[in-house]
N, C-alpha and C positions, 0 to 999 in steps of 0.2 A: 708091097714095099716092105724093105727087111727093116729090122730096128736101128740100124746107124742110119738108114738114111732118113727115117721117121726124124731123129736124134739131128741128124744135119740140117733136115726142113722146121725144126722147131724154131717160134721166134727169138729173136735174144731177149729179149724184157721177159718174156718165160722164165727163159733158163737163172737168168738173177733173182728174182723172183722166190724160185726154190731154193736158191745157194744160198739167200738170203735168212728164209725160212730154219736151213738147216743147220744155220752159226748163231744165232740167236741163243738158243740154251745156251752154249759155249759161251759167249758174250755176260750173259746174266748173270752163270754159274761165277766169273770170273770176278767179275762186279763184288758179285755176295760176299764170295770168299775173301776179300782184298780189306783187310782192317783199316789200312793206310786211304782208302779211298773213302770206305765210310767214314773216318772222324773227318775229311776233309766237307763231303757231304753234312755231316751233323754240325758241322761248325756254323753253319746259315739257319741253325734251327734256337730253341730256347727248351728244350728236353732237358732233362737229368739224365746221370746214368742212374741205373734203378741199385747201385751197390754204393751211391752217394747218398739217398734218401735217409738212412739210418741219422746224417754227421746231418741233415739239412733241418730231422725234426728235433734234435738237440741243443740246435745255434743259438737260440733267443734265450732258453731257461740259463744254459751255459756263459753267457757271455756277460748275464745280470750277476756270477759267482767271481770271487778270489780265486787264483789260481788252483791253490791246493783244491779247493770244492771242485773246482770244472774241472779239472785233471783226474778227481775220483768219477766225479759220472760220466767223464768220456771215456775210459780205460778199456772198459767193456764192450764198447763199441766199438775203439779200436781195433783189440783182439780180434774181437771176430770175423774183421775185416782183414786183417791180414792171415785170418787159416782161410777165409773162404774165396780171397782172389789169389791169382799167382804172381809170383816175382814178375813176370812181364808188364802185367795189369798193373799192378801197383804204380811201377814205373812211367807207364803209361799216362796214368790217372792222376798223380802229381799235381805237374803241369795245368791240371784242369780245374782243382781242388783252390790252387793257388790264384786264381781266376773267380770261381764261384764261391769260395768260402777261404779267405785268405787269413782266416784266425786258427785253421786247423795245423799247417807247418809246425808254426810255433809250439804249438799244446804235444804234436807227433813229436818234437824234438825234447820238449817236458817228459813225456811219457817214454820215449826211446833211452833218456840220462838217467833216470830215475830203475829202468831193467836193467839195466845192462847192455841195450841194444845194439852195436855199435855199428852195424851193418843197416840197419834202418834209421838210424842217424844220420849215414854218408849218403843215403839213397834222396834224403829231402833237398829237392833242385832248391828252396829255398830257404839252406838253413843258414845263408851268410844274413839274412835280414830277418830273423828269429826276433820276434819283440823285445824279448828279454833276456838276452843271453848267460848275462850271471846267474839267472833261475836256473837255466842248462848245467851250469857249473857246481852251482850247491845241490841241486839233488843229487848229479851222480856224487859230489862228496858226502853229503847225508845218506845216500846207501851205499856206499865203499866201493865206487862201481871205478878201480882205480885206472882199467882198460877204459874208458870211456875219456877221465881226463886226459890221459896220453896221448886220445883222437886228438881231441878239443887245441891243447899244446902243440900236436904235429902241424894239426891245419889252421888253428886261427895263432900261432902265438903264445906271447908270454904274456900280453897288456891287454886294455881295457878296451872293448867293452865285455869280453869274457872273463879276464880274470883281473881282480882289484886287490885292496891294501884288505879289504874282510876276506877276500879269500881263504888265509889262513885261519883268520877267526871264525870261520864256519866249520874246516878240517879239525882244528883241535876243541873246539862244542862236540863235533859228532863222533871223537874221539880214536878213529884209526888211525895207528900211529903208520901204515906205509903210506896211507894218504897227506897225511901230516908232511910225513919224511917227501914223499917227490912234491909236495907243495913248496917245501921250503926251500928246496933245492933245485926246483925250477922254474919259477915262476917269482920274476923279479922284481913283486909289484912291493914287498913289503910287509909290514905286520902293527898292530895295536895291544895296548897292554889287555885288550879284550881276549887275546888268544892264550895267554896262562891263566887268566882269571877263572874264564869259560872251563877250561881246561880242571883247573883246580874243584870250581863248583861242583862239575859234572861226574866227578870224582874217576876222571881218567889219568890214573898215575902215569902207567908211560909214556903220557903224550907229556904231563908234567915235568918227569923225570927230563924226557927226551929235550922239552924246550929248554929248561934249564942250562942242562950240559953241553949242546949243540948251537944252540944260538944264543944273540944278542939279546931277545926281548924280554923288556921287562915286566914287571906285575904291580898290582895297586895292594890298597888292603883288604881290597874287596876280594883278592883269592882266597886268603883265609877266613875270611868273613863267611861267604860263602859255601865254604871249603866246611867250617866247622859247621854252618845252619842243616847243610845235606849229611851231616855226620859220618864225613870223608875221617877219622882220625888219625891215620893214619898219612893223609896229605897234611893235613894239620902240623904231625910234629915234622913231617918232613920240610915244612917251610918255616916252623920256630929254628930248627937247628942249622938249615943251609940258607934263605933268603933274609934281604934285611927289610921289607915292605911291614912287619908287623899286619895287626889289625885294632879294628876297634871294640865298642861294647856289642856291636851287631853282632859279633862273633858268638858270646854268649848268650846273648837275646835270641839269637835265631836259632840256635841250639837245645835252650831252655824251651822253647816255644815248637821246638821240633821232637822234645823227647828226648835226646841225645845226651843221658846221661853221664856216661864216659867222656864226652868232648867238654860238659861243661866241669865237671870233675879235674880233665886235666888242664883248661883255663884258667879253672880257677889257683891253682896250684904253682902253674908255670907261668902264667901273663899276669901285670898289673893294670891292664885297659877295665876291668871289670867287669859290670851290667848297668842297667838302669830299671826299672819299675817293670819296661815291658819283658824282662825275661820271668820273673815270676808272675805277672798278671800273661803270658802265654802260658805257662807250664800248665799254670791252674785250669786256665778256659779250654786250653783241648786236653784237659782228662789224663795230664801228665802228675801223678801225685808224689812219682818218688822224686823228681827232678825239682818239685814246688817245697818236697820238706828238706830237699839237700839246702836249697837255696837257704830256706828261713833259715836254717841250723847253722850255716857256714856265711851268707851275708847280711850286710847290714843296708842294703837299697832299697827291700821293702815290696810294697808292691802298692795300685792305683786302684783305684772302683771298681775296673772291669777285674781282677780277679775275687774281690767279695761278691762281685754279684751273681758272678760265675756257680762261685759255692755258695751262694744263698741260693738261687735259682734247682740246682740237682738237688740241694735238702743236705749238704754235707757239711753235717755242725763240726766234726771234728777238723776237716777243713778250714771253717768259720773260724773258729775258735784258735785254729793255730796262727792263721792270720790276721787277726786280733789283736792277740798277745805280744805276736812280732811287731806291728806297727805302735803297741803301747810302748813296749822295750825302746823303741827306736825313737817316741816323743822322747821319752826320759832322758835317752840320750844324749838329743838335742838338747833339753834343757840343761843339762849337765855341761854341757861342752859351751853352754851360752854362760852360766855362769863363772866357768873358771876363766872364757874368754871377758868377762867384764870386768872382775877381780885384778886380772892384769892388766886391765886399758885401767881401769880407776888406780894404780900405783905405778901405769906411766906419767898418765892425765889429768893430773887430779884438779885444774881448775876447769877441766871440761864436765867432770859428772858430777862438780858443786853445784852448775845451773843447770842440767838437763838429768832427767829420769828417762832409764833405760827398762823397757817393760822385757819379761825375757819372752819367749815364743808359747800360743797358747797351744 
């Protein structure tokens, strides 16, 4: 009998049999290689993926921190997750992240505003439900990431919950003025006198300059207050000559107490607000000596216990001794200025200090 008719007289449950046998690898291979069939498969399971495990042993330490902290020890982690999967994977993996650890989004979208990432910002399926999304906002403005606002503006808007009336106040603290300028200019949420203040303290003139001349808002006295304690002087006279907010003795005090010879110098000269006690009880106690003998030489406020004990504690008699002699100067005074004031109450009043004795100050 030749081979086809061998082949004709075979059974049919044979012949399937082999056919069976020989689609099998094909069938398997097909299986294997089908990614879309496996997450479908792994979906019925309780597995990790093993490029999750990094972001799963970090959740607990992580979530007991402030932002800023968990943000610094997730970074690392991050990164190396994104050199060591590809654009596909990532995209992929999303989805599943947001599922098993749905604190990560939010920290990817921190950590995305904060580089500049803006391409790994639009990738987060859930960056419309970002826990915090002004934290989004202020850090790419606290790193000048001005591409990033532009995203944030294209796709969520001009209003809240991304962007609010501090918005500004964050752009001019961290003092870029384009981020400044397209903050003010597109984002229509408003402003507080916290954003010249900021502005002034931090000793960012052209954002200064810029708020000034460009907008509406105005400022307290705590810009030059401030302005002068950071030994900005040069913001300083630029707000004695163009604004009208003044300031107060903090001005000097915080400048006396910061070393900032010069600004108390030209305080003193050009303001009548003053000081108080605590501008020469700072000078002295952090080790400010030239700004402590300007004081005693040119005013008469003096200074409290903490600057003797300051200079009694280092051992610095001539210290000691100069302020001393300024707070003797300055009893005299007083008594001086009590008697001349009594003299004339007793020749306006005089059946008032027949019955009563006025003792002067001891």
């Amino acid at each position: 009998m030749n081979n086809q008719s061998q082949m004709r007289n075979r059974p049919r449950s044979q012949s399937a049999r082999e056919t069976a046998a020989t689609s099998q690898p094909a069938l398997m291979n097909a299986v294997v290689g089908s990614p879309d069939l496996w997450s479908i498969l792994a979906a019925y399971q309780d597995g990790v993926y093993e490029d999750a495990r990094p972001f799963i042993a970090i959740e607990a330490p992580l979530l007991a921190l402030d932002i800023a902290s968990g943000l610094e020890k997730l970074v690392p982690v991050l990164e190396h997750w994104y050199a060591t999967v590809s654009t596909d994977i990532a995209r992929r993996r999303w989805p599943y992240f947001d599922v098993r650890l749905p604190w990560l989004s939010s920290y990817a979208a921190y950590y995305a505003a904060k580089l500049g990432k803006v391409d790994r910002l639009a990738a987060l399926p859930a960056l419309r439900s970002v826990e915090s999304p002004e934290v989004v906002v202020e850090l790419a403005i606290e790193h000048h990431q001005l591409h990033v606002l532009e995203f944030l503006h294209a796709t969520f808007g001009a209003s809240a919950p991304w962007f609010t009336k501090d918005t500004l106040t964050v752009a001019a603290a961290a003092g870029s003025l384009p981020v400044v300028r397209y903050v003010y200019n597109n984002v229509a949420c408003g402003g507080t006198y916290d954003a010249f203040d900021l502005a002034a303290s931090f000793g960012h003139w052209n954002v200064v300059l810029y708020l000034h001349l460009h907008t509406q808002l105005g400022a307290t006295t705590a810009a030059m207050d401030e302005a002068a304690a950071h030994g900005h002087l040069h913001i300083v006279r630029f707000l004695l000559e163009n604004r009208s907010e003044g300031c107060t003795m903090g001005a000097m005090d915080g400048a006396a107490a910061n070393g900032h010879l010069d600004v108390v110098s030209f305080l003193h000269q050009m303001r009548r607000e003053g000081c108080s006690t605590r501008a020469l009880d700072g000078a002295v106690v952090h080790g400010h000596d030239a700004v402590a003998r300007f004081l005693i030489k040119n005013r008469s406020e003096g200074c409290g216990p903490k600057a003797l004990a300051a200079a009694a504690l280092r051992r610095d008699s001539t210290m000691l001794k100069a302020l001393l002699a300024h707070q003797q100067r300055r009893a005299k005074a007083s008594q001086n200025r009590f008697k001349m004031t009594t003299h004339l109450m007793r020749w306006l009043i005089p059946d008032f200090f027949h019955k009563r004795t006025v003792a002067p100050p001891s």
